[in-house]
C-alpha positions in Angstrom: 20.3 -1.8 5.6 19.2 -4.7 7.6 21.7 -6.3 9.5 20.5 -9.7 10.0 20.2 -9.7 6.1 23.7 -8.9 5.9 25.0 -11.0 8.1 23.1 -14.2 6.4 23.9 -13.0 3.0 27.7 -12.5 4.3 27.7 -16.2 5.2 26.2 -17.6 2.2 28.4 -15.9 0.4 31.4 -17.6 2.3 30.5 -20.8 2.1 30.4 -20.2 -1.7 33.7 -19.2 -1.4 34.6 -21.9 1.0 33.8 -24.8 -1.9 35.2 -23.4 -4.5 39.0 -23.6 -3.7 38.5 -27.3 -3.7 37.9 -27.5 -7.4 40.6 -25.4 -8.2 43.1 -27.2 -5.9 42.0 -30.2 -7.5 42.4 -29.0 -11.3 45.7 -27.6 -10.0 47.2 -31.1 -8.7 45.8 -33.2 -11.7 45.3 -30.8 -14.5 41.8 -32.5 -14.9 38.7 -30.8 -15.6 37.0 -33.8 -17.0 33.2 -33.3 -15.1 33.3 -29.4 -14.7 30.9 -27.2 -16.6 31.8 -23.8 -17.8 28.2 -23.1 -18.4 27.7 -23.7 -14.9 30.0 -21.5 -13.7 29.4 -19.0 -16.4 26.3 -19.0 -14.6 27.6 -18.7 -11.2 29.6 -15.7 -12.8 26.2 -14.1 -13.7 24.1 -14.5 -10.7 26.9 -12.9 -8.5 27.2 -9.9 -10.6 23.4 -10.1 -10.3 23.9 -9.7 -7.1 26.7 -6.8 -6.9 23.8 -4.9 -9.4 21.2 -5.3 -7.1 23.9 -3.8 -4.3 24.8 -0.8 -6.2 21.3 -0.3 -7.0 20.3 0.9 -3.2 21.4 -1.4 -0.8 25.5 -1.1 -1.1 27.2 -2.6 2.0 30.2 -4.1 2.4 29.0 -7.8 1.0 29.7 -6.5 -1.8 33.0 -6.7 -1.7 32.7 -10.9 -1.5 30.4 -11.0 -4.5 33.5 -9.6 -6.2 35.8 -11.8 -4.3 33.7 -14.7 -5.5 33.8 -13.5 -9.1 37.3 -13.8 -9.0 37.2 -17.4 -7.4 34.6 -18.7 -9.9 36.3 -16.4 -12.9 39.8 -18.4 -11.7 38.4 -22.2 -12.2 36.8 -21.5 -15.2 39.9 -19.9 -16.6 41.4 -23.3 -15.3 39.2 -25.1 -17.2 39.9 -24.0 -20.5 43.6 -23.6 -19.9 43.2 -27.6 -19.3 40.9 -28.7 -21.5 42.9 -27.2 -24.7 44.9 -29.9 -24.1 42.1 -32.9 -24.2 41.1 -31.5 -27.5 44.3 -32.4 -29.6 
């Protein structure tokens, strides 16, 4: 385990989760979700569990533990999104 690398991934992976609270704070006061993508974020969804893979695979630390936390941040707006946008479609 390299511990520069895990300290730079660490801090990617905060500011990640640093942004994303905006958009859901946002949907959350206006119940708009006009402009997000959910195949954007399905995408996000799939690069971080990318990401948890490649940690189980051999290099397991404890950054895993925020690729899951950012799952659930990312997993949380797009449920936001389609809780809102049902009501667009009528």
């Amino acid at each position: 385990m390299n511990t520069i690398s895990s300290i730079c991934e660490m801090l990617m992976l905060l500011c990640f989760a640093c942004s994303w609270p905006f958009s859901i704070v946002k949907a959350l006061k206006t119940k708009v979700v006009a402009g997000k993508s959910p195949v954007f974020m399905i995408i996000i969804i799939m690069g971080y569990v990318l990401g948890i893979v490649h940690k189980l695979t051999g290099n397991a630390d404890w950054v895993t533990f925020l690729y899951v936390f950012n799952i659930c941040i990312v997993g949380f707006d797009l449920f936001l999104y389609f809780y809102y946008s049902r009501f667009y479609r009528r």
